[in-house]
C-alpha positions as CSV (number, residue, x, y, z in Angstrom):
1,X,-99.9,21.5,-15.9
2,X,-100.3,24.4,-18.7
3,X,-103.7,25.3,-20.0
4,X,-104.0,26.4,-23.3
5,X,-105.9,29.1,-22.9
6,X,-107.1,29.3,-26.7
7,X,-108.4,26.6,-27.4
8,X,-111.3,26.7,-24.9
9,X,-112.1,30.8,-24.5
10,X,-113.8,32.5,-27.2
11,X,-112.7,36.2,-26.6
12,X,-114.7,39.2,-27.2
13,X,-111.8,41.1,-29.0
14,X,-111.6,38.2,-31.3
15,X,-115.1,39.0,-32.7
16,X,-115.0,42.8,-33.5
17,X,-112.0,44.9,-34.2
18,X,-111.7,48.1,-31.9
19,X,-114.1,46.6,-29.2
20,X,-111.8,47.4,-26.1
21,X,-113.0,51.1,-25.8
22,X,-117.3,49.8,-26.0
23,X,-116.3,46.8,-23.8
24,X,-114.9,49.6,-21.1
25,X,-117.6,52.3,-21.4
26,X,-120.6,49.6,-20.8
27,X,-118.9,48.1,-17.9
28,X,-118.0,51.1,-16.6
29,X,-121.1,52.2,-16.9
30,X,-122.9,49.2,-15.4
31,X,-120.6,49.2,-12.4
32,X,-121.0,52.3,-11.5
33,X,-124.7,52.2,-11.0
34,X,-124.4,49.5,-8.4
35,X,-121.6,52.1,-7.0
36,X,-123.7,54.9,-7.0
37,X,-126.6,53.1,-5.4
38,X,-124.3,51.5,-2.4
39,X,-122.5,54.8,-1.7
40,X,-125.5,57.6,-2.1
41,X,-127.9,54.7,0.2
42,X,-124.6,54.9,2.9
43,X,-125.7,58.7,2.8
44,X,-129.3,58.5,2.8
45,X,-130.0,55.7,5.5
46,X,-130.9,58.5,8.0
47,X,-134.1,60.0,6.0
48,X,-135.2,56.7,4.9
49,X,-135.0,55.5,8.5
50,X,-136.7,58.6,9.8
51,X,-139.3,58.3,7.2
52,X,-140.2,54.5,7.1
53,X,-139.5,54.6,10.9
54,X,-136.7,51.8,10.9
55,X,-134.6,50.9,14.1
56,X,-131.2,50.0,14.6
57,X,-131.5,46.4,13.0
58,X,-133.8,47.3,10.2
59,X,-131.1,49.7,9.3
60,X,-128.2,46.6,9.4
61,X,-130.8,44.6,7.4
62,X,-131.6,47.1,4.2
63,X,-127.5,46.9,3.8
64,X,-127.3,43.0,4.7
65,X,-130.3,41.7,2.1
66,X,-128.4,43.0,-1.0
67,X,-124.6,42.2,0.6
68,X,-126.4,38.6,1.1
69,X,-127.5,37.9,-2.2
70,X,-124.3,39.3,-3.7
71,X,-122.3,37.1,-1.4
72,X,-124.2,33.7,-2.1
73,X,-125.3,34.2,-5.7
74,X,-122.0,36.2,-7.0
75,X,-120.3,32.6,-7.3
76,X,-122.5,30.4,-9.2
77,X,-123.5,34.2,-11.8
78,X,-120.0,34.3,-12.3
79,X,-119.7,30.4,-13.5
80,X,-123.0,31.2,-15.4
81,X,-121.4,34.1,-17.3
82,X,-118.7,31.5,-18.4
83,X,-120.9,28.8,-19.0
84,X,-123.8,31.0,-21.1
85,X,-122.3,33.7,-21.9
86,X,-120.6,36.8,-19.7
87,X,-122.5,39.6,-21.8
88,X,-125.8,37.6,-21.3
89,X,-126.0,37.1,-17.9
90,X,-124.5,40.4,-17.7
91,X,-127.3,42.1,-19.6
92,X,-129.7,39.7,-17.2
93,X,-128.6,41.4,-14.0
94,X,-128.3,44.8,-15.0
95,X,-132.3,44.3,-15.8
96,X,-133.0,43.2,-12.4
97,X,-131.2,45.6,-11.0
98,X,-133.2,48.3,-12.7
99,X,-136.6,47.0,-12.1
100,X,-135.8,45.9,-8.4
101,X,-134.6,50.2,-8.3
102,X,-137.4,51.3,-9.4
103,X,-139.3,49.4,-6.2
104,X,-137.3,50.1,-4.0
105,X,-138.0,54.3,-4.9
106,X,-141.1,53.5,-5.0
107,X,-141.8,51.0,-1.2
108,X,-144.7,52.1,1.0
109,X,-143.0,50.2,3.5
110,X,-139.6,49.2,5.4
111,X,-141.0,45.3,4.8
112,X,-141.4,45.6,1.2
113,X,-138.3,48.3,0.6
114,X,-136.2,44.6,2.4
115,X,-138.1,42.8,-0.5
116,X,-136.8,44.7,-3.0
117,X,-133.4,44.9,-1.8
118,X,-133.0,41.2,-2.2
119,X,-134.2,41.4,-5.9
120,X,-131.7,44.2,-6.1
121,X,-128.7,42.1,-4.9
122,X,-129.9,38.9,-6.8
123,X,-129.6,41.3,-10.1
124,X,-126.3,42.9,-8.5
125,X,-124.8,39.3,-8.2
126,X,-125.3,38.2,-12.3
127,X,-124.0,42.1,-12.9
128,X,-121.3,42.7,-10.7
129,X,-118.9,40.0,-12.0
130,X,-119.6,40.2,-15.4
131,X,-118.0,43.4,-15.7
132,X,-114.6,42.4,-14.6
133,X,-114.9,39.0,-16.7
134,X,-115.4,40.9,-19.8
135,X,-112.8,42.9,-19.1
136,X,-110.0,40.2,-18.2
137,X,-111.5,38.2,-21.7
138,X,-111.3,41.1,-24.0
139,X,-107.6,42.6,-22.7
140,X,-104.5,41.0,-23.1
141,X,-102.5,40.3,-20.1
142,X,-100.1,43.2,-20.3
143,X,-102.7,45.8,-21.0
144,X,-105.0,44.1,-18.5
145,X,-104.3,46.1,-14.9
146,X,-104.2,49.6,-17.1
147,X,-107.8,48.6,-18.1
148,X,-108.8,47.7,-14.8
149,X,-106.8,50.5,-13.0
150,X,-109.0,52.7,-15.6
151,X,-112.2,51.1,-15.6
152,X,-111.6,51.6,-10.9
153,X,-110.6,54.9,-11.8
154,X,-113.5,55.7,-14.6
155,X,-116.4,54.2,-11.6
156,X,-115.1,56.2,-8.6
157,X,-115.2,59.7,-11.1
158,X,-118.7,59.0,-11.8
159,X,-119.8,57.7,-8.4
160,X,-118.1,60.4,-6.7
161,X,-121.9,62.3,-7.5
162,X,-123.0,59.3,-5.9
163,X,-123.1,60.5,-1.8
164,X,-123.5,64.2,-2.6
165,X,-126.4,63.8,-4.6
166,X,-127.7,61.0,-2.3
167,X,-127.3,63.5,0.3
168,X,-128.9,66.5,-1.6
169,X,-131.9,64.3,-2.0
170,X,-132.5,63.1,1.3
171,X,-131.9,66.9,2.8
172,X,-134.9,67.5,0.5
173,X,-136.9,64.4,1.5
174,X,-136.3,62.7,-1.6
175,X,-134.5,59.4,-0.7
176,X,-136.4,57.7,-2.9
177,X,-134.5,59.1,-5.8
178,X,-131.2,57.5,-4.4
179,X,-132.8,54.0,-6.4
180,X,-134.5,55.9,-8.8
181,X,-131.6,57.5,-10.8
182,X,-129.9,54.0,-11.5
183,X,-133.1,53.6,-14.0
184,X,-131.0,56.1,-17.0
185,X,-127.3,54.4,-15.9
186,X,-128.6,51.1,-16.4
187,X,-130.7,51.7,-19.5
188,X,-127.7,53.2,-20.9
189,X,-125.4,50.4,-20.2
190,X,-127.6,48.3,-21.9
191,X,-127.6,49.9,-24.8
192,X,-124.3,49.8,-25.4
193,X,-123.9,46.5,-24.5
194,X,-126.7,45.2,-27.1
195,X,-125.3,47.4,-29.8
196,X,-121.4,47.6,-29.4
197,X,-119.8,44.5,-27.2
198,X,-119.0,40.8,-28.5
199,X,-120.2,38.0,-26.3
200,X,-117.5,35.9,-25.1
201,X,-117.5,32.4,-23.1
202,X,-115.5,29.4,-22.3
203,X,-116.4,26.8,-24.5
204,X,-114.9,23.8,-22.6
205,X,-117.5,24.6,-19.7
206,X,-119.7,22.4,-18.3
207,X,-123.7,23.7,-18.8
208,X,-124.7,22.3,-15.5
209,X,-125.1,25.0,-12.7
210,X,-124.8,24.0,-9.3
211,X,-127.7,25.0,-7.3
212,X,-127.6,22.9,-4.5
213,X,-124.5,25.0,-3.7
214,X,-126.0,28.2,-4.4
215,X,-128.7,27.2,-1.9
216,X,-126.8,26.2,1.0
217,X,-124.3,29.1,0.8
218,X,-127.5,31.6,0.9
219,X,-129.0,30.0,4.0
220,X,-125.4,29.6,5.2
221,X,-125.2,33.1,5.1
222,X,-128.0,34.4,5.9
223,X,-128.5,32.0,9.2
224,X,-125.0,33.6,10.5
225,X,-126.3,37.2,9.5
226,X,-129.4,37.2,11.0
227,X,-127.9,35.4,14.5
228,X,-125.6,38.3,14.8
229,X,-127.9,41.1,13.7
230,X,-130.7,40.0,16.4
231,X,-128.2,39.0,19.1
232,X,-128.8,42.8,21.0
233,X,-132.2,41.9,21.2
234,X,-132.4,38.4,22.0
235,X,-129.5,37.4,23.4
236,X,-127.4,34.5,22.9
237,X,-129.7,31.5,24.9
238,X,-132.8,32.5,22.6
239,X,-132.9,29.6,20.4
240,X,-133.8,31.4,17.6
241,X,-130.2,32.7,18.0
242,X,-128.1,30.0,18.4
243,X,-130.3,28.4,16.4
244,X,-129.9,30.1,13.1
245,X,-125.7,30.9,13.8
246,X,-126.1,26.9,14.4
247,X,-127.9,26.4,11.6
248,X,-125.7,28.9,9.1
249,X,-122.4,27.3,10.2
250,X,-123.9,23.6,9.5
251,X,-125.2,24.6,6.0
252,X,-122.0,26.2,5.1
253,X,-120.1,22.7,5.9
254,X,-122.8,21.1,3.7
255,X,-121.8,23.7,1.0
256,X,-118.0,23.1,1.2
257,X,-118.8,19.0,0.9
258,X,-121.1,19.9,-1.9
259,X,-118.5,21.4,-3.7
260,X,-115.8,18.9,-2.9
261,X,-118.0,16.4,-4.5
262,X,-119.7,18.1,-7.7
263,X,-118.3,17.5,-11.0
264,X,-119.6,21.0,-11.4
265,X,-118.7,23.5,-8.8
266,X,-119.6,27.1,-8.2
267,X,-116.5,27.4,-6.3
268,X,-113.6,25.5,-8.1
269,X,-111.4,24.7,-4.8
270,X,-108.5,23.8,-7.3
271,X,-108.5,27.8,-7.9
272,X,-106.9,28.2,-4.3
273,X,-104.0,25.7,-5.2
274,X,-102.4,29.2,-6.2
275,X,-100.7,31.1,-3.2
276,X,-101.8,34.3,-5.0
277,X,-105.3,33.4,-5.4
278,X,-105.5,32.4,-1.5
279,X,-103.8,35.4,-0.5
280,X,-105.3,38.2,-2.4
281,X,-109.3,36.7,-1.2
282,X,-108.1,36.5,2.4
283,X,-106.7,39.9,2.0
284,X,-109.8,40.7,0.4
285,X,-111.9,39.5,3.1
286,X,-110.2,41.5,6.2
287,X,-109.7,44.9,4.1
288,X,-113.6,44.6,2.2
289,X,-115.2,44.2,5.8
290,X,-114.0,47.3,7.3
291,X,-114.3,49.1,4.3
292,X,-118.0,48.1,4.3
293,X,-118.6,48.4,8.2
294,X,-116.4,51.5,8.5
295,X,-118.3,53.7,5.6
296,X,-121.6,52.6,6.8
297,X,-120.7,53.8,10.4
298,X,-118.9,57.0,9.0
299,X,-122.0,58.6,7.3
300,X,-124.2,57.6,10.3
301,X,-121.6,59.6,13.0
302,X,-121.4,62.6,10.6
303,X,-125.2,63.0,10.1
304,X,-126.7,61.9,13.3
305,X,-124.1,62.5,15.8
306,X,-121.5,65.2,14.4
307,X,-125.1,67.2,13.1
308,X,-123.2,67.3,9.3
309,X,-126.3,68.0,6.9
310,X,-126.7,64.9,4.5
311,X,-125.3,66.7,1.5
312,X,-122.4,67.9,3.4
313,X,-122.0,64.4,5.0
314,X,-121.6,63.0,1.2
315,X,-119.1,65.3,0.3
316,X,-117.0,64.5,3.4
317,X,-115.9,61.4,2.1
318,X,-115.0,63.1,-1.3
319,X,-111.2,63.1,-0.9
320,X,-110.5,59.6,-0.5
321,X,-112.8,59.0,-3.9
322,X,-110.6,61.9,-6.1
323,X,-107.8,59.9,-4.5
324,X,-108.9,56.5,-5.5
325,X,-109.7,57.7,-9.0
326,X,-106.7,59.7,-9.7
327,X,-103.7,56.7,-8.2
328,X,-105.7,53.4,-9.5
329,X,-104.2,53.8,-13.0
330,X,-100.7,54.6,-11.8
331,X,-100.8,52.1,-9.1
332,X,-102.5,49.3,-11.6
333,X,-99.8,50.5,-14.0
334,X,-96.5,50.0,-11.5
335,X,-97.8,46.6,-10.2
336,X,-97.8,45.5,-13.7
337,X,-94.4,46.3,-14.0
338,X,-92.8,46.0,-10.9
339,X,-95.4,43.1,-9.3
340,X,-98.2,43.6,-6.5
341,X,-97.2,42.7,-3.7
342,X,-95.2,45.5,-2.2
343,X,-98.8,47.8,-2.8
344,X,-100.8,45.0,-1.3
345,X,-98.7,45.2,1.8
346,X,-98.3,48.9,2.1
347,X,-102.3,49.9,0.7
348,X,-104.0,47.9,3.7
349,X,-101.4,49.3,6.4
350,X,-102.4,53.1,5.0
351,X,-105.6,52.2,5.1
352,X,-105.8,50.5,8.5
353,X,-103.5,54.3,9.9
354,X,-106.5,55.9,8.5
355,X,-109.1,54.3,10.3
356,X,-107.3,55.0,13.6
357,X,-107.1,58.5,12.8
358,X,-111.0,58.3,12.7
359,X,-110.9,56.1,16.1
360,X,-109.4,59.4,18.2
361,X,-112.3,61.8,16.6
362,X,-114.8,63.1,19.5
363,X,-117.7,64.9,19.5
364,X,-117.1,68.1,17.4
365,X,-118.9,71.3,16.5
366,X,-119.9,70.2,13.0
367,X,-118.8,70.9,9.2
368,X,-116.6,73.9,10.4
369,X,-114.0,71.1,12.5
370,X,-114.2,68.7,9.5
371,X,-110.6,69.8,8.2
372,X,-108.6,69.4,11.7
373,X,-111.3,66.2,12.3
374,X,-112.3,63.9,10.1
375,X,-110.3,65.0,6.5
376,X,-107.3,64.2,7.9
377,X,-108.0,60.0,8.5
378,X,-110.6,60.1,5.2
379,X,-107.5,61.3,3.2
380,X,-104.7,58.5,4.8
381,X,-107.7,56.3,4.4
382,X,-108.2,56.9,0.8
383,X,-104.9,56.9,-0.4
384,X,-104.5,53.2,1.2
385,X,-107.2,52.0,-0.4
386,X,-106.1,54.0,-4.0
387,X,-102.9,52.3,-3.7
388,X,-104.8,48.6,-3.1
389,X,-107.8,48.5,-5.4
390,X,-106.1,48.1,-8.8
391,X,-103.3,45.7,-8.3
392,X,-105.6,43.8,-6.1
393,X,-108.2,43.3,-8.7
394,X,-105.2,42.7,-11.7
395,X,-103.6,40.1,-9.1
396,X,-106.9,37.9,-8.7
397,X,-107.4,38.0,-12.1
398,X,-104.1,37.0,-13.0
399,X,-103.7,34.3,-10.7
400,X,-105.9,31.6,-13.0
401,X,-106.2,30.6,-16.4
402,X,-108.5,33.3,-18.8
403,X,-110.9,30.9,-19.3
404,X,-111.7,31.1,-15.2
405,X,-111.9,35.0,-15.8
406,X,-115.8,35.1,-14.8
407,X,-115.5,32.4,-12.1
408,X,-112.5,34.3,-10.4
409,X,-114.2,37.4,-10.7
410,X,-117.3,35.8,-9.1
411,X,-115.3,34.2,-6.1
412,X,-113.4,37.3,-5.3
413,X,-116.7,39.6,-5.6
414,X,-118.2,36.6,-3.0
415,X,-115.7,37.0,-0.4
416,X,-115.5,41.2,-0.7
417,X,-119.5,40.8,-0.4
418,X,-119.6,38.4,2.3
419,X,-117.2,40.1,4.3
420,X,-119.6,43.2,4.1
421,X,-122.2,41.2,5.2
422,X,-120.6,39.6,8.4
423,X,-118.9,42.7,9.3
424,X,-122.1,45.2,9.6
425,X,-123.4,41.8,11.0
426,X,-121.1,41.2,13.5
427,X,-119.7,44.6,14.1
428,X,-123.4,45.9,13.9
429,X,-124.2,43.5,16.4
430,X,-121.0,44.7,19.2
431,X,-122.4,48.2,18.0
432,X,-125.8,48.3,19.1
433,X,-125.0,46.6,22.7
434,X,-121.8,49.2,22.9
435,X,-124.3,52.1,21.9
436,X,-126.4,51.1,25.1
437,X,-124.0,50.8,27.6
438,X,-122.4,54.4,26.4
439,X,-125.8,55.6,26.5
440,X,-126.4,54.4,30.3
441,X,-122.8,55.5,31.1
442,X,-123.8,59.0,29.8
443,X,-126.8,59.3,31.8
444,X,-125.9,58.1,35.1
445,X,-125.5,61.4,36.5
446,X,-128.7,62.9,35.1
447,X,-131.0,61.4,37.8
448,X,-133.8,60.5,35.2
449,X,-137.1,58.9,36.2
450,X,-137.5,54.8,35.8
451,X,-139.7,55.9,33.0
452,X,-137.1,57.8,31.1
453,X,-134.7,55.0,31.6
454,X,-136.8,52.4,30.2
455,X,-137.6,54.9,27.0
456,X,-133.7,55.7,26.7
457,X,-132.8,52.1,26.7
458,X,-135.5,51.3,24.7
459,X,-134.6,53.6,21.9
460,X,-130.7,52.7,21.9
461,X,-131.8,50.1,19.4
462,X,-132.6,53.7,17.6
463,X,-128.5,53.7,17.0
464,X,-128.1,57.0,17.3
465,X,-131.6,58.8,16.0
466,X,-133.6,61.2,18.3
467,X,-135.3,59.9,20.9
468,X,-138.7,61.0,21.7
469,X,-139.1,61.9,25.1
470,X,-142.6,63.0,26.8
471,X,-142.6,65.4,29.1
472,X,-139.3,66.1,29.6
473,X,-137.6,69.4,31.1
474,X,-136.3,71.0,28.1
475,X,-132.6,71.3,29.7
476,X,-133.0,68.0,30.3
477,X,-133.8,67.0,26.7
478,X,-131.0,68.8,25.4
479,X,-128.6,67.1,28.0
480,X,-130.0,63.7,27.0
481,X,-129.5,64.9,23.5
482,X,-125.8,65.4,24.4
483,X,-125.5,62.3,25.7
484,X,-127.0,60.3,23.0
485,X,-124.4,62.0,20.4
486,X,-121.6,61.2,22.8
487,X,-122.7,57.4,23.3
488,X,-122.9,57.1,19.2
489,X,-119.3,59.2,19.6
490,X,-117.7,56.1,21.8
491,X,-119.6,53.7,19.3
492,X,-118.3,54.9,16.7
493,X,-114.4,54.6,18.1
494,X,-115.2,51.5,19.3
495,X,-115.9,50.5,15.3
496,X,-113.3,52.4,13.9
497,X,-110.5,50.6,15.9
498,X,-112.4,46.9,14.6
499,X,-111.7,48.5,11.2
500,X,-107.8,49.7,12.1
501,X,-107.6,45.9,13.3
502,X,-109.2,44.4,10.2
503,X,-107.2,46.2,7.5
504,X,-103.7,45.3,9.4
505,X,-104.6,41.9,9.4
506,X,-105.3,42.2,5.8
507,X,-101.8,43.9,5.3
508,X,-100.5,40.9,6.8
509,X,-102.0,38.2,4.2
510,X,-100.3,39.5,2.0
511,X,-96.5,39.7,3.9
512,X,-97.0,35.8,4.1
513,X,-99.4,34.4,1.2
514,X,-98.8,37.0,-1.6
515,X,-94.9,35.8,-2.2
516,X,-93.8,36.3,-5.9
517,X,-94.1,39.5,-7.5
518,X,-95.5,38.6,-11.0
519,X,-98.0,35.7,-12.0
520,X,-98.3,32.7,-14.7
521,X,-100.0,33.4,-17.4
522,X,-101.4,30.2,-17.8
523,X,-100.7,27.9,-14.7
524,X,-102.2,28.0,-11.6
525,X,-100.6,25.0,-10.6
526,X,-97.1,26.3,-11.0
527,X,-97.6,29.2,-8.6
C-alpha cells in the first residue's frame, strides 16, 4: 500500500516562503527549555532536597511525576497536534509549561512542588512532540536528518548552561531559579511561534481523541511506578504494593485492548508493521532508561558522595554535551547518506563502554581526580550517545508516512519517557535497598550503639545525604560519614553496570530489528 502523502498533509512550508529557519529557531527554542529544566533539576536535587527536607523516594518521585505524565499523555498530544493543529497544541503546552515553572520556583512545600511537577509534564507532553512534528512536516525528506541533527545540536549548545547554572544556583541557595528561568525561553518561543511559523496538520484525521486510552496508560504507569518506588519501604507482601504493580500491569492490558479496538487510537499498532519503527522504539527504550537513571545517579555521586560543589558537579558532565552538539549534524548527515543502522549499532555499544568506565570509579578525593576519574567514561559516554541521537530520531521519523509525523513523534517521545520513568523506578527501587545493605556492610566494624543503628538505617532512605547523628564521638561521625560516601560509592557501581547492561541490549535491537539501511518514503507496509 502507498500513501499519498499530499493529499492529506497540509505542510507548514507550503504556507509561507522561507519558513524553515522560524520553524527551527522556535522549536529549538521550546525544546530547549524542557532540556534546560530536566538537566539543571538533575544538578540541583541535592539543595532542593536539603531544603524541603525530601528523602530518598521523594527525590525518585519529583523526577517520576513529570517522566509520568510525559510517558502517558505524549501519545494522544502528539495525535492531537495532527488532528488540531501541531503549532496549536504546541503553543498549548509550552503555556503550561511556563505557568506550572513558575510554581514549582515558587512551592512552600515538597507536596505541592509534586503538584506542580505533574502540571509541568502534562504541558511537557502537548510540547515535547510538537517540536519534532513541525519539523518532519516543514523539511523535505532529504534535508530532514540535517535539520534534526541541527535542531539536537542547536538544544544541547543552549542547554549545556543548563547544569552549570542549575548548579551555580543551588550552591547559592537559589534552586528555585532552576524553574524560574524557563519563564523568558518559553515566552520567547512563543513569540516566534505566533508571529513567524505556519500551522500545519493532517487533514484526513479523525477529530476524535481517545481518552479512555490516555487514562488507562496513566494509571498503567503510574500503578507500576509507584509499586517499585515504595517497594524499599514496604516490601513486596504489603498490598498496597502488589496491589498497585497488579493494578498497573492490568490497566496497561486494558489499554493495549482499548487500542486494538478504537477506530481512533492514540497508539496506531499498524505503525509497528515497520521493522524500523519496532526497532528504533525498542532501542529507544533500553538506551533512554539508562540515560535517564544513569544522569540522575551521576549528579547525585558527584555532589553528595565525591563532595564536587554543585556548580562544579554541572560542569562535569559538560564534555559529553560539546560532544553531542558538535557530531549530531555530522552523524545526522552520514546516516542520511549512508543509512542508520551501522551508528545505531555502534552509538549504544559506546555508550554502554562508557557507563562501565563509570561502574570501576571509587571513592575519590574530589574535583582535582575528575580527569583520571570520571572525564574519562563521561567522554566514551558522550560520544555514543552523539553518534545515536540524530539518526535515531531521522530513523523514527522516516519509518511512516509524513502525515503520521506528530503521532510518531509522540510514540517514540512515550517510550524514551516511559523508559525514564521505570528505570529511576525500578532501578531507584534496587538502589535504595543496595544503599542500606552497603551502609550496614560499612559499619559492621564500628561497634555503634542499637540506637545509632536504628538512626543509620533509618536515614539510608536519605540515599546518600548527611545523617544527623546525636551525640556522637566526633571521630566517630566522621567514620560514619566515610562510610555513608562509600555505601552511595557501591550504589552507585551497582547502577552504573544496570546502565552498561541496558545500552548493550539496546545496541542489540538494532543488530536484529533495524535491517535495511535506508527507509520508504511513503510505505510503511513495504518495510
Amino acid at each position: 500500500m502507498v500513501v499519498n502523502v499530499a493529499s492529506h498533509e497540509n505542510k507548514a512550508s507550503d504556507s509561507l516562503p522561507n519558513v524553515e529557519p522560524w520553524v527551527l529557531f522556535s522549536t529549538i527554542l521550546a525544546s530547549s527549555m524542557a532540556f534546560i529544566d530536566t538537566s539543571a533539576l538533575n544538578v540541583g536535587l541535592p539543595a532542593l532536597q536539603d531544603d524541603l527536607q525530601a528523602d530518598g523516594t521523594q527525590l525518585l518521585w519529583i523526577i517520576n511525576t513529570y517522566l509520568l505524565m510525559l510517558a502517558a499523555l505524549i501519545l494522544v498530544s502528539g495525535s492531537l497536534g495532527d488532528k488540531l493543529g501541531r503549532k496549536k497544541v504546541f503553543m498549548t503546552g509550552i503555556s503550561l509549561f511556563v505557568l506550572a515553572s513558575l510554581a514549582c520556583g515558587l512551592t512552600p512545600t515538597i507536596e505541592f512542588l509534586l503538584g506542580a511537577r505533574i502540571v509541568q509534564g502534562i504541558g511537557g507532553a502537548m510540547m515535547i512532540p510538537g517540536s519534532l512534528a513541525i519539523i518532519t512536516a516543514t523539511f523535505d525528506l532529504e534535508q530532514r536528518g540535517r535539520a534534526i541533527g541541527t535542531w539536537a545540536a542547536a538544544t544541547t549548545i543552549v542547554t549545556i548552561a543548563g547544569p552549570v547554572l542549575g548548579g551555580c544556583l543551588a550552591d547559592i541557595g537559589l534552586w528555585r531559579g532552576i524553574f524560574l528561568i524557563n519563564l523568558p525561553i518559553g515566552l520567547s518561543a512563543l513569540l516566534v511561534l505566533h508571529l513567524k511559523v505556519p500551522e500545519s496538520r493532517d487533514e484526513a484525521a479523525s477529530p476524535c481523541i481517545d481518552y479512555p486510552g490516555a487514562i488507562l496508560a496513566t494509571l498503567g504507569l503510574a500503578g507500576l511506578a509507584y509499586g517499585f518506588i515504595s517497594l524499599p519501604d514496604l516490601g513486596l507482601s504489603h498490598p498496597r504494593i502488589y496491589g498497585t504493580l497488579l493494578g498497573g500491569i492490568v490497566a496497561l492490558v486494558f489499554c493495549g485492548i482499548v487500542e486494538v479496538r478504537s477506530p481512533h487510537p492514540m497508539l496506531p499498532l499498524h505503525l509497528f508493521q515497520s521493522r524500523i519503527f519496532s526497532g528504533t522504539n525498542l532501542l529507544t527504550l533500553f538506551l533512554y532508561g539508562a540515560l535517564n537513571v544513569g544522569t540522575f545517579f551521576l549528579c547525585l555521586n558527584l555532589v553528595q558522595a565525591q563532595g564536587y560543589s554543585q556548580s562544579l558537579a554541572g560542569i562535569a558532565d559538560m564534555p559529553s554535551a560539546l560532544l553531542l552538539a558538535g557530531l549530531s549534524p555530522w552523524a545526522g548527515d552520514l546516516a542520511d547518506r549512508y543509512g542508520s543502522r551501522l551508528f545505531l549499532i555502534v552509538g549504544p555499544f559506546v555508550a554502554g563502554l562508557g557507563f562501565l568506565l563509570l561502574a570501576l570509579v571509587g571513592l575519590t578525593e574530589g574535583a582535582i581526580e575528575y580527569w583520571t576519574t570520571f572525564f574519562p567514561g563521561i567522554l566514551v559516554f558522550g560520544l555514543g550517545m552523539a553518534i545515536t541521537v540524530a539518526p535515531l530520531t531521522a530513523t523514527v521519523m522516516n519509518s511512516v508516512p509524513t502525515h503520521y509525523a506528530g503521532t510518531a513523534s509522540g510514540i517514540n517521545n512515550a517510550v524514551a519517557r516511559t523508559a525514564g520513568a521505570l528505570t529511576i523506578a525500578i532501578v531507584g527501587s534496587v538502589a535504595l535497598i543496595a544503599f542500606a545493605q552497603a551502609l550496614a556492610v560499612h559499619t559492621a566494624a564500628l561497634n555503634l550503639s542499637d540506637e545509632a543503628q536504628h538512626v543509620l538505617q533509618a536515614g539510608a532512605a536519605q540515599l546518600g545525604q548527611a545523617i544527623d547523628l546525636p551525640n556522637m564521638a566526633a571521630e566517630n561521625v566522621r567514620a560514619i560519614e566515610t562510610a555513608v560516601k562509600l555505601a552511595f560509592v557501591d550504589t552507585f557501581r551497582v547502577v552504573m553496570l544496570i546502565c552498561t547492561g541496558l545500552a548493550w541490549v539496546s545496541a542489540m535491537m538494532a543488530v536484529f530489528l533495524v535491517k535495511q539501511p535506508t527507509v520508504t518514503k511513503t510505505s510503511i507496509c513495504d518495510q
